[in-house]
C-alpha positions as CSV (number, residue, x, y, z in Angstrom):
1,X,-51.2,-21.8,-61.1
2,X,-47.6,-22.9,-59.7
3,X,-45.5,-24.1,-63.2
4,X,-43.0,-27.0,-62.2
5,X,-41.3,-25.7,-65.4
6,X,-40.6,-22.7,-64.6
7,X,-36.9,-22.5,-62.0
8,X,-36.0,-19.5,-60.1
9,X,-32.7,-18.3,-60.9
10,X,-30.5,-19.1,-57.6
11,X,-28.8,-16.1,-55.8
12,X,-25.1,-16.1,-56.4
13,X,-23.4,-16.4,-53.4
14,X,-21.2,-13.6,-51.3
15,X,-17.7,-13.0,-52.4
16,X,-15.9,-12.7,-49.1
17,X,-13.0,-11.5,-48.6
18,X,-11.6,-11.6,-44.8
19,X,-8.7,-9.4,-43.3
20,X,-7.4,-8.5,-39.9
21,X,-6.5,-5.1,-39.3
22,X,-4.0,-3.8,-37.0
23,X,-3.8,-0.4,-35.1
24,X,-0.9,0.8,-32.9
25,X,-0.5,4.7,-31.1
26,X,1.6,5.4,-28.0
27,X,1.1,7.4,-25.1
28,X,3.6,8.6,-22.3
29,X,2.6,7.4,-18.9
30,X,1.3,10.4,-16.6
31,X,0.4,8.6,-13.4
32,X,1.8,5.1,-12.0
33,X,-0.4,2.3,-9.3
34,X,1.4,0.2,-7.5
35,X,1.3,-2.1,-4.3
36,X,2.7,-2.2,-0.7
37,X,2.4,-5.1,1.5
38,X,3.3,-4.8,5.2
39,X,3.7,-8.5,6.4
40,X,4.2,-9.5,10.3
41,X,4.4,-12.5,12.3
42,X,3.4,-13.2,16.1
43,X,2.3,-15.9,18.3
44,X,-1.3,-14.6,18.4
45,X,-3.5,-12.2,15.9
46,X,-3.5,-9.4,18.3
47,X,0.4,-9.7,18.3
48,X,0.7,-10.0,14.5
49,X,-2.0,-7.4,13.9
50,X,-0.4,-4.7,16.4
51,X,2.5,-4.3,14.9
52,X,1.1,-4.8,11.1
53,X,-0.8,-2.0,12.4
54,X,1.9,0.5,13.7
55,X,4.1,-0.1,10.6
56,X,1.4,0.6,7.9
57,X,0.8,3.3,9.7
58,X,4.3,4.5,9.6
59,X,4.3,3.6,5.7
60,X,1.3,5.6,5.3
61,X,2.2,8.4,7.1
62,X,6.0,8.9,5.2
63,X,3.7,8.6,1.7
64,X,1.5,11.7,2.9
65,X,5.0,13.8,3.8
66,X,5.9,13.0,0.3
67,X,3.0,14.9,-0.9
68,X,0.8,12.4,-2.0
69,X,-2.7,12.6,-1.4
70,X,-4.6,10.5,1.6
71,X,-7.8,9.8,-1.4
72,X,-4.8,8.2,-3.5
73,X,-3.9,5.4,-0.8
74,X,-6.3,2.8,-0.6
75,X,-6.5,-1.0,1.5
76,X,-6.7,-3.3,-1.5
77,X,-6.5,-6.4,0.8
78,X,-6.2,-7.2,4.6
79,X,-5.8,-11.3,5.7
80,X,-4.7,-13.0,8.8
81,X,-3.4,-16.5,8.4
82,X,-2.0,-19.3,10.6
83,X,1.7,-20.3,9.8
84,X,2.6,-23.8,10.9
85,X,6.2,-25.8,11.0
86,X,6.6,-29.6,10.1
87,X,9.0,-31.3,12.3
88,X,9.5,-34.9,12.6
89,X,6.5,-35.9,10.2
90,X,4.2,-33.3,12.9
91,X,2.3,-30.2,12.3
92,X,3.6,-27.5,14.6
93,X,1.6,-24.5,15.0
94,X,3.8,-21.3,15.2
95,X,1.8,-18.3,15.4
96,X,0.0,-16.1,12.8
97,X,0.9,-14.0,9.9
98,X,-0.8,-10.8,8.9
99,X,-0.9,-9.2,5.3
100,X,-2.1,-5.4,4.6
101,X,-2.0,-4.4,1.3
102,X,-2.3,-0.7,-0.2
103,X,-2.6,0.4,-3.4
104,X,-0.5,4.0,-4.0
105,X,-1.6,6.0,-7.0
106,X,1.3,8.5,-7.6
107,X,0.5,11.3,-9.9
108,X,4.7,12.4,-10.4
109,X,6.2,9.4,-12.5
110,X,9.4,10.5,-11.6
111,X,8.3,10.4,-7.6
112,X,8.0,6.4,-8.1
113,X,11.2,5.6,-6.8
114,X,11.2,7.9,-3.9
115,X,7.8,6.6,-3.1
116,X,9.5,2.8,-2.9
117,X,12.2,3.6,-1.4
118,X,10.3,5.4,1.6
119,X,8.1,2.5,1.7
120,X,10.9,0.0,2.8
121,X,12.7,2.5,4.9
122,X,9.5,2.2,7.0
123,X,8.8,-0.7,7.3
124,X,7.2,-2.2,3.8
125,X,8.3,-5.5,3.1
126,X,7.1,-5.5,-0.3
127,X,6.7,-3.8,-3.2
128,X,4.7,-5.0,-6.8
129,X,2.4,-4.8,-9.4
130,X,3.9,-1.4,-10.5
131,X,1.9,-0.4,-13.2
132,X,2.2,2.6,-15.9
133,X,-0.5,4.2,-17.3
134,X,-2.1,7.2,-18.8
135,X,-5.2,8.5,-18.3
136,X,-8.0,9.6,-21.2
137,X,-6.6,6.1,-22.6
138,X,-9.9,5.8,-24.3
139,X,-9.1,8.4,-26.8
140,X,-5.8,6.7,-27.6
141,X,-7.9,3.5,-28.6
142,X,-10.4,5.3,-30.6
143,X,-7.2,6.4,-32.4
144,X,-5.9,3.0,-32.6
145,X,-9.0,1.6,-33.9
146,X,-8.9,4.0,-36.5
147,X,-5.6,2.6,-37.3
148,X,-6.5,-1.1,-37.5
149,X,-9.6,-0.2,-39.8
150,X,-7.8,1.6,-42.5
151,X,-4.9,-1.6,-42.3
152,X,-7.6,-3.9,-43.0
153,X,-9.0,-1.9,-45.5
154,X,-5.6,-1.3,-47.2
155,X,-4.9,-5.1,-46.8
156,X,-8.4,-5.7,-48.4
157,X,-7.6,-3.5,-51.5
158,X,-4.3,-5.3,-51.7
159,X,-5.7,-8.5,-52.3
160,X,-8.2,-7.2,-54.6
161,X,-5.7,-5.7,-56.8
162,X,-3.8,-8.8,-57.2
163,X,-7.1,-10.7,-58.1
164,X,-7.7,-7.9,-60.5
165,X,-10.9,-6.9,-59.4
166,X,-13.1,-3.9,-61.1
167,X,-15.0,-2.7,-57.9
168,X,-12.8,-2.3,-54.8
169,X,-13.9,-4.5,-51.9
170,X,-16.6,-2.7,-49.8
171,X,-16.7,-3.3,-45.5
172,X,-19.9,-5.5,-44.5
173,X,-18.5,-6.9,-40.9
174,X,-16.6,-5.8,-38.6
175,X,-15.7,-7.4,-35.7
176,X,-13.4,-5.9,-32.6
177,X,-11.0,-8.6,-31.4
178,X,-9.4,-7.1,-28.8
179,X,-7.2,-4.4,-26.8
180,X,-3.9,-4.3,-24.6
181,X,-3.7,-3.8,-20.9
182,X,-1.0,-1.1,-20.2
183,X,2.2,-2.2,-19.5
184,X,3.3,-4.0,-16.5
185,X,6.7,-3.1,-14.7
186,X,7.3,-6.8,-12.8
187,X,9.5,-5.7,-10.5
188,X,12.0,-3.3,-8.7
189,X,15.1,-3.6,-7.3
190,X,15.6,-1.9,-3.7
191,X,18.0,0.3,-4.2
192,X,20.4,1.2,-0.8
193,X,19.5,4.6,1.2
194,X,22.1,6.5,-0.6
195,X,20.3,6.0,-4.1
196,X,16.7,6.2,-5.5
197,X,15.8,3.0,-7.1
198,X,15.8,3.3,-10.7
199,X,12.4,2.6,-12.3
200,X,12.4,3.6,-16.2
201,X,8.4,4.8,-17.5
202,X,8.7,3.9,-21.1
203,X,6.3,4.2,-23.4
204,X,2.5,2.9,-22.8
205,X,1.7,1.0,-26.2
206,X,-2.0,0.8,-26.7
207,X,-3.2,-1.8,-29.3
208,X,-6.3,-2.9,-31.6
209,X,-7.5,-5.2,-34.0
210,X,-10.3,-5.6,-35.8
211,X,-11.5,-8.7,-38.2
212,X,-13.3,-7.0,-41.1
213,X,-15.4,-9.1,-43.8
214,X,-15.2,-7.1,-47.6
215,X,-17.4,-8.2,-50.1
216,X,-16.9,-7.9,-53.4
């Protein structure tokens, strides 16, 4: 028989306590990606895409006599578009414009500015998205991890010092936030024949956080 009397005693709530933790390890680059664009111009596609052809071809073939591999070259994008003038107010058609693209993995960090340089001297017109990076980088973020967990747990004992806590705060949550791309090198100045242009590696900082709930 159900007693209205009798009251359950309520549940006391969690004690939260809610810290972000911060991990940080860095790795020297072993291998760098980066893009060359051959762009031409002619009054029809087969004119335009001729001589797009017979300069990426040139490009290519100076990148294999520098010793890097054919599997390491790749076509990242290929497009063909009309280019038209505005004169007087009126839409002129000029002729067509052809981009190739290849992406250029090269294994020697210190071959990167050879490889650009080469690149122009054949006929590149540009050169971008340089891009530094390390392989195995997955082990580097386990390490980071590791990191940001035992900041958030020496935050989390901080603050349970300073409210003078008996039991020190024990991990319930924990939530990963996010991770860092590898560094980006914008851009690169063309250097003249006589010099190599100067492209400094760095260091490749890899990154993560975590958001960690303690209750105590």
């Amino acid at each position: 028989m159900y007693n209205q009397n009798v009251h359950q005693k309520p549940c006391d709530p969690l004690r939260i306590i809610t810290v972000k933790g911060n991990g940080e390890v860095t790795a020297t680059p072993n291998y760098v990606q980066l893009q060359v664009e051959v762009i031409t111009n002619g009054k029809t596609v087969s004119d335009a895409a001729g001589e797009n052809a017979v300069t990426m071809d040139r490009v290519i073939q100076s990148l294999l006599a520098l010793g890097i591999p054919r599997e390491d070259i790749q076509t990242a994008s290929y497009t063909i578009s009309p280019k038209y003038d505005y004169i007087e107010g009126k839409q002129v058609f000029r002729g067509y414009e052809v981009t190739n693209t290849i992406t250029v993995k090269i294994r020697d960090v210190s071959q990167v500015g050879t490889v650009i340089d080469t690149a122009v001297k054949n006929g590149a017109n540009s050169v971008s998205g340089i891009q530094f990076k390390v392989e195995h980088s997955e082990q580097y973020y386990h390490e980071a991890l590791s990191l940001a967990l035992r900041d958030a747990q020496s935050k989390a004992n901080t603050i349970a010092e300073t409210m003078h806590l008996h039991n020190p705060p024990t991990p319930i949550e924990i939530i990963e936030e996010g991770a860092n791309e590898p560094i980006l090198y914008k851009s690169a100045a063309f250097a003249s024949q006589s010099v190599t242009t100067p492209i400094e590696q760095g260091v490749i900082t890899i990154s993560a956080i975590l958001r960690v709930k303690f209750q105590y």
